[in-house]
C-alpha positions as CSV (number, residue, x, y, z in Angstrom):
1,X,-6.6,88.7,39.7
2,X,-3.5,90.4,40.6
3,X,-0.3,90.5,38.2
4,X,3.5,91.4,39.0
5,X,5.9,92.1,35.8
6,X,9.5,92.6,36.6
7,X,10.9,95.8,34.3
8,X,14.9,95.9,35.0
9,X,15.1,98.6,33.2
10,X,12.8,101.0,35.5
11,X,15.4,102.9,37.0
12,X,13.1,106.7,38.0
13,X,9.4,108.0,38.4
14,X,9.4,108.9,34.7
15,X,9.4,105.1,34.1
16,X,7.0,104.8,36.7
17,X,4.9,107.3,35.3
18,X,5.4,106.0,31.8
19,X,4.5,102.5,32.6
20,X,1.2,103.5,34.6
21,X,0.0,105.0,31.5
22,X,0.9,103.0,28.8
23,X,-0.6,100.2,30.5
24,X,-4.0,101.8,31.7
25,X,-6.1,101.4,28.7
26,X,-6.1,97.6,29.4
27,X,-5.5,97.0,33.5
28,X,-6.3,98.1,36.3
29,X,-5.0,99.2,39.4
30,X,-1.7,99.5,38.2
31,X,1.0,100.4,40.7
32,X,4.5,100.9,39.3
33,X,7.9,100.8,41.4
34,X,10.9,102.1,39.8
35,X,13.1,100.7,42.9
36,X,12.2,97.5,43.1
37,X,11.6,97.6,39.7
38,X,8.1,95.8,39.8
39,X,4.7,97.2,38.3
40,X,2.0,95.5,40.0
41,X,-1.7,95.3,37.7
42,X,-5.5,93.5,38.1
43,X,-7.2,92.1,35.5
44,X,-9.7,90.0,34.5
45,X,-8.2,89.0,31.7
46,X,-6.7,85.1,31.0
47,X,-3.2,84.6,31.0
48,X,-3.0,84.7,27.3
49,X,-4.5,87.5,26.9
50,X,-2.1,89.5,29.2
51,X,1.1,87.7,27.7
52,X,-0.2,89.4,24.2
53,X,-1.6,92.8,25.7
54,X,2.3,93.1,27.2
55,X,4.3,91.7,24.0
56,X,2.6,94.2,22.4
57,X,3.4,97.2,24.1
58,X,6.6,96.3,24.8
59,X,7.7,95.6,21.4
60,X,6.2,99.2,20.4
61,X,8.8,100.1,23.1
62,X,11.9,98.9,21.4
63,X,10.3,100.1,18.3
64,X,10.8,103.3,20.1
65,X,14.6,102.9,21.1
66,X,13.2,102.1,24.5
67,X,15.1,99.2,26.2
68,X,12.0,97.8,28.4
69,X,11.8,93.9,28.7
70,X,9.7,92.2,31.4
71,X,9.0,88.8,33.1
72,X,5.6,87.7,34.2
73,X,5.1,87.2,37.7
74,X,1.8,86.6,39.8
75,X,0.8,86.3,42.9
76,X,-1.3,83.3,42.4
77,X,1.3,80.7,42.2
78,X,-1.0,78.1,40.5
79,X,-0.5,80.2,37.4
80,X,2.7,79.6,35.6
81,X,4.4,81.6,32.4
């Protein structure tokens, strides 16, 4: 299934960059864009699953003085956060 997460705070390609490999040892596919501020992922994982795979790296991120936040988005609209 395909995924969307909204990062505001993806403002270059070193974001981009940064968020394709932080978040390739659990997704696939992963497409990140800094402009729209959007990184785009497939897995096969359930919704759970995803919701903790992200809070996870994302708090390691402000554990790191790194002010990423992100919202859930999918393209499946039956699927809700």
């Amino acid at each position: 299934m395909n995924y969307k997460i909204s990062v505001p705070q993806m403002h270059c390609t070193g974001c981009d960059a940064l968020m394709k490999l932080t978040l390739e040892d659990d997704f696939q596919n992963i497409k990140p864009d800094h402009k729209n501020h959007i990184v785009e992922f497939e897995s096969d994982k359930n919704i759970d699953e995803i919701k903790q795979i992200l809070n996870k790296i994302f708090d390691e991120f402000r554990e790191e003085k790194l002010v990423y936040t992100f919202d859930l988005l999918t393209k499946n609209p039956k699927l809700s956060t």
